[in-house]
N, CA, C and O atoms as a GROMACS GRO file, in nm:
protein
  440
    1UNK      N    1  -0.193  -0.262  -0.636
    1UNK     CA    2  -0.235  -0.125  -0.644
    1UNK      C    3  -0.125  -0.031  -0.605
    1UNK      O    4  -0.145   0.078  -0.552
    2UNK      N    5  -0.011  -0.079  -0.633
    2UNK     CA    6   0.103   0.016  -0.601
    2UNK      C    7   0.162   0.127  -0.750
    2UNK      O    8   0.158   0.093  -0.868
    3UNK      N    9   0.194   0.211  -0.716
    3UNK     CA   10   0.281   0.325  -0.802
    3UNK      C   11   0.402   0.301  -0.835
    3UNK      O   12   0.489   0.370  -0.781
    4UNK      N   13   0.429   0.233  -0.901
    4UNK     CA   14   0.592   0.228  -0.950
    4UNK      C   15   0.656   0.310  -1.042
    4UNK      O   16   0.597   0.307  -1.151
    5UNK      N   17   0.740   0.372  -1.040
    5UNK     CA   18   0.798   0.507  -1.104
    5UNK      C   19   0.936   0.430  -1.146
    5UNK      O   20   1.004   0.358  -1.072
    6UNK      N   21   0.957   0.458  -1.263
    6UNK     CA   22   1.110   0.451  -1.272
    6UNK      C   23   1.199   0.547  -1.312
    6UNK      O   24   1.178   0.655  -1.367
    7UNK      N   25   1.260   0.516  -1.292
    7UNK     CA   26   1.396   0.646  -1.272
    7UNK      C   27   1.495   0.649  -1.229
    7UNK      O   28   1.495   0.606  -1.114
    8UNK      N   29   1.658   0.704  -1.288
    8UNK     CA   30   1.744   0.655  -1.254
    8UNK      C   31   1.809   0.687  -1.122
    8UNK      O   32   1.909   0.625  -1.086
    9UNK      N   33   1.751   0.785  -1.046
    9UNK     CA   34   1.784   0.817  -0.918
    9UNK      C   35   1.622   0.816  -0.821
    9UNK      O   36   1.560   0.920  -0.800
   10UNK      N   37   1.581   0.692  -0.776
   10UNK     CA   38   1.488   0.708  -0.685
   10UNK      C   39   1.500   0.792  -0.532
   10UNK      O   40   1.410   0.865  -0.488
   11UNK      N   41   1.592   0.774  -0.483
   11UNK     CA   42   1.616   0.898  -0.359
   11UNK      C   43   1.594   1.002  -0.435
   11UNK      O   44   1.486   1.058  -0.450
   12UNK      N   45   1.702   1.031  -0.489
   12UNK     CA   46   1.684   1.209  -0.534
   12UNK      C   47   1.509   1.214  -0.562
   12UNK      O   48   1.446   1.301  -0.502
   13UNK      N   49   1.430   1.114  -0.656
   13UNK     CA   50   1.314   1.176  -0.675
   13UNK      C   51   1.252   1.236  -0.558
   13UNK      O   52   1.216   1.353  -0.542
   14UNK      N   53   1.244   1.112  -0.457
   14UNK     CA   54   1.204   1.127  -0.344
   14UNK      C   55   1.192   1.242  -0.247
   14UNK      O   56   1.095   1.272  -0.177
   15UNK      N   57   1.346   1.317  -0.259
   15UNK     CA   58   1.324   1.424  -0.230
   15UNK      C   59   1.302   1.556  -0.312
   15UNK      O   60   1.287   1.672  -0.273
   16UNK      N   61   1.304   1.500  -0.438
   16UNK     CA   62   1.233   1.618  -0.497
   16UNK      C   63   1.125   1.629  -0.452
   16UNK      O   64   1.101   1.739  -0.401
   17UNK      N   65   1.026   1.534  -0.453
   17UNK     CA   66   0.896   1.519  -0.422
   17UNK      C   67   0.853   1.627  -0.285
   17UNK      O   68   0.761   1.709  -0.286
   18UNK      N   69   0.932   1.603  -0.190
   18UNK     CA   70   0.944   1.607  -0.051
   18UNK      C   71   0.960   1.808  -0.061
   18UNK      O   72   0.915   1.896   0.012
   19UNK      N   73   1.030   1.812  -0.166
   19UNK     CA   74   1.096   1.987  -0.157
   19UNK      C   75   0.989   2.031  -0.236
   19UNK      O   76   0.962   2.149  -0.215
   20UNK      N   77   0.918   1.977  -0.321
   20UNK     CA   78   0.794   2.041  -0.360
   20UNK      C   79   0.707   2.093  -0.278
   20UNK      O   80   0.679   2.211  -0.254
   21UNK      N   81   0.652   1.958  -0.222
   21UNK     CA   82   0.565   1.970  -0.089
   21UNK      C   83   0.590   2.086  -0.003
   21UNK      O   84   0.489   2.155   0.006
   22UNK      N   85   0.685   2.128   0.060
   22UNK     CA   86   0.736   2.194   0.138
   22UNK      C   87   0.773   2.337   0.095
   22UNK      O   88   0.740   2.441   0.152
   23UNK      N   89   0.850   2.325  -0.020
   23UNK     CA   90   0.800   2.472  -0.095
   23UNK      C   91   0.670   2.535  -0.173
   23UNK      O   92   0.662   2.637  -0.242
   24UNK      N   93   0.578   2.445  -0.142
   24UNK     CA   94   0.377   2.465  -0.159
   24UNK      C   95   0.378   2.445  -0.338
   24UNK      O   96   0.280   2.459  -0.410
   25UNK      N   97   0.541   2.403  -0.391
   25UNK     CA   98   0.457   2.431  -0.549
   25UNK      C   99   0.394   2.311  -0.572
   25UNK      O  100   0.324   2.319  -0.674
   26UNK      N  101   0.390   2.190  -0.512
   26UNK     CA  102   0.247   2.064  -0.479
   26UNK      C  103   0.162   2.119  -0.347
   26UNK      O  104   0.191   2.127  -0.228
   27UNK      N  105   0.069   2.145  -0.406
   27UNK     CA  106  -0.001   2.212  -0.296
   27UNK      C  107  -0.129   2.087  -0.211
   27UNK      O  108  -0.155   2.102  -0.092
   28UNK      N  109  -0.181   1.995  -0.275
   28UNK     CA  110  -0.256   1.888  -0.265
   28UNK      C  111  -0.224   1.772  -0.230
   28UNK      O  112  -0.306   1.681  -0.240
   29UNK      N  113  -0.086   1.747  -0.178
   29UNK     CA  114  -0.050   1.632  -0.100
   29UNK      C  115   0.028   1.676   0.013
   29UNK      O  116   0.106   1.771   0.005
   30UNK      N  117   0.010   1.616   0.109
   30UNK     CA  118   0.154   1.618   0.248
   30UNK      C  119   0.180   1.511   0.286
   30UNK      O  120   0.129   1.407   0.245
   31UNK      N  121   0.269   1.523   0.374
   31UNK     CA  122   0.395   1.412   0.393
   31UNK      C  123   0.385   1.386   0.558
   31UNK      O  124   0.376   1.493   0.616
   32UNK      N  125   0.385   1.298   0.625
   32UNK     CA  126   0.372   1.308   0.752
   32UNK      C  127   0.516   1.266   0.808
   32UNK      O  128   0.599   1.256   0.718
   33UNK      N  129   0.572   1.236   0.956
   33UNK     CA  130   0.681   1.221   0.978
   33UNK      C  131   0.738   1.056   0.961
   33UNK      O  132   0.844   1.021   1.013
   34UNK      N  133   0.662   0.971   0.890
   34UNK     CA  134   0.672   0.815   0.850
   34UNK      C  135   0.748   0.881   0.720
   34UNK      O  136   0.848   0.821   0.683
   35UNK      N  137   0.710   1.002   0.646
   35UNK     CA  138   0.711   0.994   0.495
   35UNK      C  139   0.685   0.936   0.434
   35UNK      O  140   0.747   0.873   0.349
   36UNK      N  141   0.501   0.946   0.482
   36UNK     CA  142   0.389   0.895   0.404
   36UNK      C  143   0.316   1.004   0.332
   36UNK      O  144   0.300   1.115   0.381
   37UNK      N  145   0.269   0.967   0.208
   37UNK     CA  146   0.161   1.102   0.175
   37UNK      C  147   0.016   1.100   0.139
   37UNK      O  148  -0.033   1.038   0.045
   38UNK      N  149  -0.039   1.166   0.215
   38UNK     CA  150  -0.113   1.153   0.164
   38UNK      C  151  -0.196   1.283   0.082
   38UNK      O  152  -0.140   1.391   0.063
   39UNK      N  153  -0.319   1.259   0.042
   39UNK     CA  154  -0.390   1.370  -0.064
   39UNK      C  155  -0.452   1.470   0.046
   39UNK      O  156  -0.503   1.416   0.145
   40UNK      N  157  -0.452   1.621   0.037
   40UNK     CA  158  -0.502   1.729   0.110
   40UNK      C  159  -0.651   1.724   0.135
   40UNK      O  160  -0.697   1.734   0.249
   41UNK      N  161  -0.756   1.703  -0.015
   41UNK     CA  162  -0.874   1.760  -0.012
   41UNK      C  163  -0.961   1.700   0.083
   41UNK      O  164  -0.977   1.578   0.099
   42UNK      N  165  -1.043   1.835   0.174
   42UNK     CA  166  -1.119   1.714   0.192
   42UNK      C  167  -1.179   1.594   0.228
   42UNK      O  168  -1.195   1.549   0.342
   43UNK      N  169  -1.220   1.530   0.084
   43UNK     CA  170  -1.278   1.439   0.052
   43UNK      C  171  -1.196   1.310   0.058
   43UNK      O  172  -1.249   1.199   0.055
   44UNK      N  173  -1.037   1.333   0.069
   44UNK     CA  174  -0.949   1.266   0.009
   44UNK      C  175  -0.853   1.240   0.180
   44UNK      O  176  -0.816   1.130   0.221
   45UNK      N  177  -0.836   1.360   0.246
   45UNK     CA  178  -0.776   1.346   0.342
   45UNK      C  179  -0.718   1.247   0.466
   45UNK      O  180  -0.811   1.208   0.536
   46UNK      N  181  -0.638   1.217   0.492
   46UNK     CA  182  -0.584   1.044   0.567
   46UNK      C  183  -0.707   0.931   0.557
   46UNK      O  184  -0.751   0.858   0.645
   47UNK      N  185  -0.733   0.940   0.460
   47UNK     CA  186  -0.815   0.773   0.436
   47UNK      C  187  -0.740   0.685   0.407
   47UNK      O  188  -0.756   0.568   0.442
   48UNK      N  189  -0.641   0.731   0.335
   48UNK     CA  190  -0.511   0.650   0.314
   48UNK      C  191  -0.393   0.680   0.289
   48UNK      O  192  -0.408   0.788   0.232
   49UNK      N  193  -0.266   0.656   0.293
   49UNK     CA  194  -0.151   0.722   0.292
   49UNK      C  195  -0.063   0.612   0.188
   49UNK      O  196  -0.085   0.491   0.187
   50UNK      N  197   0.080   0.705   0.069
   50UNK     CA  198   0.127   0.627   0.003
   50UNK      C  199   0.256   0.606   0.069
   50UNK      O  200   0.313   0.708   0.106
   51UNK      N  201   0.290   0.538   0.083
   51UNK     CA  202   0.446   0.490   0.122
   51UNK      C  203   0.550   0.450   0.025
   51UNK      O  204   0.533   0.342  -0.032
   52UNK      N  205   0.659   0.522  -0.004
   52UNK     CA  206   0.737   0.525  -0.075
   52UNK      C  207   0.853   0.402  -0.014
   52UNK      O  208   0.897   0.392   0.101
   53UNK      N  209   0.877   0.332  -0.111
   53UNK     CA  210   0.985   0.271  -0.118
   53UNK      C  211   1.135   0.276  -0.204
   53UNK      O  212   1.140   0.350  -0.302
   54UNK      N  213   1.206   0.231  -0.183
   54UNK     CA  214   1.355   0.282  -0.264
   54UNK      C  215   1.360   0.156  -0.334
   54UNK      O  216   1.340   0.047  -0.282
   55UNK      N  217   1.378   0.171  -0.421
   55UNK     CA  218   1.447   0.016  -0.497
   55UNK      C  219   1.530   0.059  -0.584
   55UNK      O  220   1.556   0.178  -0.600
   56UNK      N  221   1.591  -0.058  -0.663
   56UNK     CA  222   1.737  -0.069  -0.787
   56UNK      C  223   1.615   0.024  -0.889
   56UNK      O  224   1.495  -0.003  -0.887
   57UNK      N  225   1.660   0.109  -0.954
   57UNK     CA  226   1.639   0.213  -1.089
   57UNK      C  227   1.439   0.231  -1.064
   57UNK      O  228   1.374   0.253  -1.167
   58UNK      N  229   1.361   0.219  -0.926
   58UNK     CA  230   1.237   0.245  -0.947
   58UNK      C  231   1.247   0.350  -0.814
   58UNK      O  232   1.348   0.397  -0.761
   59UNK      N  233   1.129   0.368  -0.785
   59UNK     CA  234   1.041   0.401  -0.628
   59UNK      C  235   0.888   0.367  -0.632
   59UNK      O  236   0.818   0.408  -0.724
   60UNK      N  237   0.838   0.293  -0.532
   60UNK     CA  238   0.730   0.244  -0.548
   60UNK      C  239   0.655   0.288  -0.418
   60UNK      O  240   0.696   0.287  -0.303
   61UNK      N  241   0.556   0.319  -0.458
   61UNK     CA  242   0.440   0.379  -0.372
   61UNK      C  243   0.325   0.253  -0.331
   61UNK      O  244   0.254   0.208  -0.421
   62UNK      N  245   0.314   0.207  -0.211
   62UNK     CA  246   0.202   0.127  -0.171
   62UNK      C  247   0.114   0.219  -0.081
   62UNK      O  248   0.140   0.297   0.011
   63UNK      N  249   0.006   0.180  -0.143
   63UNK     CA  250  -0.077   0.259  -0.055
   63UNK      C  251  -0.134   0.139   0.050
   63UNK      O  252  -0.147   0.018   0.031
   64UNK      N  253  -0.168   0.243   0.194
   64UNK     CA  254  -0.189   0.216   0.351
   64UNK      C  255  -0.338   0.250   0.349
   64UNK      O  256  -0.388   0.346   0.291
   65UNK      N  257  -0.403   0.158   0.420
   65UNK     CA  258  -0.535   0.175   0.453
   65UNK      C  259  -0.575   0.199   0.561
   65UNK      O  260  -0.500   0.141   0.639
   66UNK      N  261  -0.656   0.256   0.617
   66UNK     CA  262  -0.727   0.255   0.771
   66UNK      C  263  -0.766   0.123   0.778
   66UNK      O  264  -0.792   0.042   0.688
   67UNK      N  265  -0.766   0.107   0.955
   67UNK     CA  266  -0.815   0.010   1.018
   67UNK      C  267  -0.957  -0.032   0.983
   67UNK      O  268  -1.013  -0.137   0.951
   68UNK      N  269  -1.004   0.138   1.006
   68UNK     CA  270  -1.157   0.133   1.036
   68UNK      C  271  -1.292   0.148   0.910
   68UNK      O  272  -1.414   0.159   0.917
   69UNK      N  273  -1.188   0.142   0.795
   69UNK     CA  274  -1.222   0.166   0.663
   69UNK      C  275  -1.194   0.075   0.526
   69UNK      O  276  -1.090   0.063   0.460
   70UNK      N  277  -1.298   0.028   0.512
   70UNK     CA  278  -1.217  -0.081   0.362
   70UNK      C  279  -1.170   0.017   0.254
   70UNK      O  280  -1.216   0.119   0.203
   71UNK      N  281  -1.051  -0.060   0.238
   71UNK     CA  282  -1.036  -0.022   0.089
   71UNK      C  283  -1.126  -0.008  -0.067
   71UNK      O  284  -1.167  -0.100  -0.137
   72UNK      N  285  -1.135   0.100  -0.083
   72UNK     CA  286  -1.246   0.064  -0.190
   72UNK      C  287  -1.173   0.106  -0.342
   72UNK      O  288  -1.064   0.164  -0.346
   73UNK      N  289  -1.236   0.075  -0.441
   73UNK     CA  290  -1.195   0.095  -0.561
   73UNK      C  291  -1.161   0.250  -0.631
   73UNK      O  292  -1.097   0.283  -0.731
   74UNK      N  293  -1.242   0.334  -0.517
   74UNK     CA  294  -1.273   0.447  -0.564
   74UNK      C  295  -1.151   0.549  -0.460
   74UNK      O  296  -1.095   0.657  -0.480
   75UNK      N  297  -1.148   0.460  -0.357
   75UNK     CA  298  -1.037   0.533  -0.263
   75UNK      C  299  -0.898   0.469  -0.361
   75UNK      O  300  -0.852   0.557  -0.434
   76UNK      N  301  -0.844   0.369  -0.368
   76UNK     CA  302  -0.722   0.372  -0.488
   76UNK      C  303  -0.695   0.455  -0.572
   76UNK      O  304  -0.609   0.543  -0.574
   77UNK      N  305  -0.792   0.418  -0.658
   77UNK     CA  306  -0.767   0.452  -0.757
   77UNK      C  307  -0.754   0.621  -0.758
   77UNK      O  308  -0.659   0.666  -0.823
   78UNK      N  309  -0.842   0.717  -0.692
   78UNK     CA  310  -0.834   0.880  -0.657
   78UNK      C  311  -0.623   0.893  -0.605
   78UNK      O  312  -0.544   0.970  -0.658
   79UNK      N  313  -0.595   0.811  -0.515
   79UNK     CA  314  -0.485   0.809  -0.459
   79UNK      C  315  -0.389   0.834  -0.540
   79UNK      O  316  -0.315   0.931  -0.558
   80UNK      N  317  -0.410   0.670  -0.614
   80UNK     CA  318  -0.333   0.644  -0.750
   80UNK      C  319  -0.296   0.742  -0.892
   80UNK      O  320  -0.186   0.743  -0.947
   81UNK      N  321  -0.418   0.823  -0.937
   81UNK     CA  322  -0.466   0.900  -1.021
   81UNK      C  323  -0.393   1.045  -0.996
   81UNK      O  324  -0.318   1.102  -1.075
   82UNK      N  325  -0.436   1.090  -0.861
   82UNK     CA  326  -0.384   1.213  -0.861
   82UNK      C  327  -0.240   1.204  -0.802
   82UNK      O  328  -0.166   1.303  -0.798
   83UNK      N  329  -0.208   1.098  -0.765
   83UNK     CA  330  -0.043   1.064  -0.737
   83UNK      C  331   0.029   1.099  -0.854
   83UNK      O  332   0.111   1.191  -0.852
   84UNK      N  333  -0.001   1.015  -0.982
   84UNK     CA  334   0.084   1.017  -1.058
   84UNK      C  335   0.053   1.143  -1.173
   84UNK      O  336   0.133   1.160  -1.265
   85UNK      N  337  -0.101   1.249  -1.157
   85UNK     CA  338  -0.125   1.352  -1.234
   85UNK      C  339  -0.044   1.434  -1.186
   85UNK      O  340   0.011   1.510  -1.265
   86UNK      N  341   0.000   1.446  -0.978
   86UNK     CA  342   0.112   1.518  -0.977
   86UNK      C  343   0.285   1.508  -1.037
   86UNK      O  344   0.364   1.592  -1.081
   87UNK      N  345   0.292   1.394  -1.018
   87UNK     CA  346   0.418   1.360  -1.065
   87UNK      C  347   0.427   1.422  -1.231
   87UNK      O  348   0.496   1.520  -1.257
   88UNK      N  349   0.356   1.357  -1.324
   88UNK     CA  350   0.337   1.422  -1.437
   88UNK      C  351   0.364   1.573  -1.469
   88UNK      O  352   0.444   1.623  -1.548
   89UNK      N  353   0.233   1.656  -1.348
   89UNK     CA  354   0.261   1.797  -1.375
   89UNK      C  355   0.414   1.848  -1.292
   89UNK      O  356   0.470   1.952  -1.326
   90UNK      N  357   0.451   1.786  -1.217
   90UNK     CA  358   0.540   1.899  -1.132
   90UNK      C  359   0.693   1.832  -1.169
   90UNK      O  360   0.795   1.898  -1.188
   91UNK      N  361   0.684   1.692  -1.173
   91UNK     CA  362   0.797   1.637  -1.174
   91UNK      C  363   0.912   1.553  -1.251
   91UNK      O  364   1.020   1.499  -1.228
   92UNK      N  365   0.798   1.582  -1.381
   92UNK     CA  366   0.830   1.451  -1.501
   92UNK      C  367   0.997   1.428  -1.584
   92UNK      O  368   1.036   1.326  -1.642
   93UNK      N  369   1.070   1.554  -1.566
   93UNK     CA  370   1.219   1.528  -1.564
   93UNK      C  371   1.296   1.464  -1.465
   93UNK      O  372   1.412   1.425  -1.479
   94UNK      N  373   1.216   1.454  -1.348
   94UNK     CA  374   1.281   1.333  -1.288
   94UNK      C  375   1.302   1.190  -1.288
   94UNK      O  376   1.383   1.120  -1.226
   95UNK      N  377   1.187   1.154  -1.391
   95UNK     CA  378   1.151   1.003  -1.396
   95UNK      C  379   1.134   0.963  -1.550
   95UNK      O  380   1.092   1.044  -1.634
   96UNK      N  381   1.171   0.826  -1.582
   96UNK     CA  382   1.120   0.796  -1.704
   96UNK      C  383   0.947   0.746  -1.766
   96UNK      O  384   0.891   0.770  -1.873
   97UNK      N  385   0.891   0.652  -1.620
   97UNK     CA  386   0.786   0.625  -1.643
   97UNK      C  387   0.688   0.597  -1.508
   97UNK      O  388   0.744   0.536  -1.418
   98UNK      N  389   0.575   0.629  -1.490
   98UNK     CA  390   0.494   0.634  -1.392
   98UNK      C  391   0.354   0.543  -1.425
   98UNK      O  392   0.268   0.582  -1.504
   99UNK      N  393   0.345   0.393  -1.337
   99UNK     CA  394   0.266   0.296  -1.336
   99UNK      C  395   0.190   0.293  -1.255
   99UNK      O  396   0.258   0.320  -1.156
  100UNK      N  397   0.058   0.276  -1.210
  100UNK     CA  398  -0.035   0.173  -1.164
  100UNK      C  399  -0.077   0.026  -1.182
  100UNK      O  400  -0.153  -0.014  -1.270
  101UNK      N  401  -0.015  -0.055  -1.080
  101UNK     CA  402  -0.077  -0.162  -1.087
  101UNK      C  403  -0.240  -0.189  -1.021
  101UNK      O  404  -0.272  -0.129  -0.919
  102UNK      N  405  -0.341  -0.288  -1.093
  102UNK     CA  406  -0.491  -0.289  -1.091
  102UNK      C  407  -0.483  -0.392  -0.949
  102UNK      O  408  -0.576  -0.363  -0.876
  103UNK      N  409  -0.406  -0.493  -0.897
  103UNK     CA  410  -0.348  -0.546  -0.822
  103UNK      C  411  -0.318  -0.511  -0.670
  103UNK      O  412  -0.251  -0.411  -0.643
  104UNK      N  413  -0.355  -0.573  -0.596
  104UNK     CA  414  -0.282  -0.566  -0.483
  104UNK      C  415  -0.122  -0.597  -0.528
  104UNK      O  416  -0.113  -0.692  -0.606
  105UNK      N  417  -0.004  -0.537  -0.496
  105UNK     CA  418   0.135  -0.533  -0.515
  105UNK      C  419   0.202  -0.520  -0.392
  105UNK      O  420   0.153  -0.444  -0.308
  106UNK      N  421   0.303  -0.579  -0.367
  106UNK     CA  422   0.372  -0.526  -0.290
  106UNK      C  423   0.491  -0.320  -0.322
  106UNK      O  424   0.543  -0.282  -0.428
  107UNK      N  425   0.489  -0.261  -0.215
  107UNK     CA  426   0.461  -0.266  -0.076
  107UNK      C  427   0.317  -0.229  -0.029
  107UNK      O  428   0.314  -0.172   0.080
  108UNK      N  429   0.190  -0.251  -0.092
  108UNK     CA  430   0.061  -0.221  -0.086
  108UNK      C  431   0.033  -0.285   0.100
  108UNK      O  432   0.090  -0.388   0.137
  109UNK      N  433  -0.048  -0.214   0.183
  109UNK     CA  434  -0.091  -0.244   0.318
  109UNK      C  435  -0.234  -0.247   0.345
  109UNK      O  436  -0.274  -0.152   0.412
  110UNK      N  437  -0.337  -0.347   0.305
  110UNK     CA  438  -0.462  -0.300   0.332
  110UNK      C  439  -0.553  -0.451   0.392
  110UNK      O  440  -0.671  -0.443   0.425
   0.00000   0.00000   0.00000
């Protein structure tokens, strides 16, 4: 259930991502001091957090679960969904392609 993005500069995305956030034009996710993110609303708020990883030509997002909370199909996939609807709307010259795996994946934590 991880986000794999590819693209030929994964840092730089990374902090594109990061300068969005921070200049409010992603207004529905934040970043905590791990530089984890998670979704604002709500409904959506630290139930779970994505963790970005660096790799050769990707960046991959595993999403983190609470202790005190199972993972459910409906918490992923919201994560997953509006992860990559932002990337799409705000960021899509940075990257060539944006995946969901249906899978537990690594760096996935739950």
């Amino acid at each position: 259930m991880a986000i794999i993005v590819k693209t030929e500069n994964p840092e730089g995305l990374l902090n594109e991502i990061k300068r969005a956030v921070d200049e409010k034009r992603v207004e529905l996710w934040s970043y905590d001091s791990s530089g984890d993110f998670s979704h604002t609303p709500d409904k959506w708020i630290n139930r779970a957090w994505l963790r970005p990883e660096v790799g050769d030509g990707e960046l991959r997002f595993g999403i983190l679960g609470t202790k005190d909370a199972p993972m459910t199909a409906s918490l992923y996939s919201a994560y997953h969904g509006y992860f990559i609807e932002m990337l799409l709307t705000h960021l899509d010259k940075y990257f060539l392609t944006a995946a969901a795996t249906a899978k537990k994946t690594a760096p996935d934590y739950f």
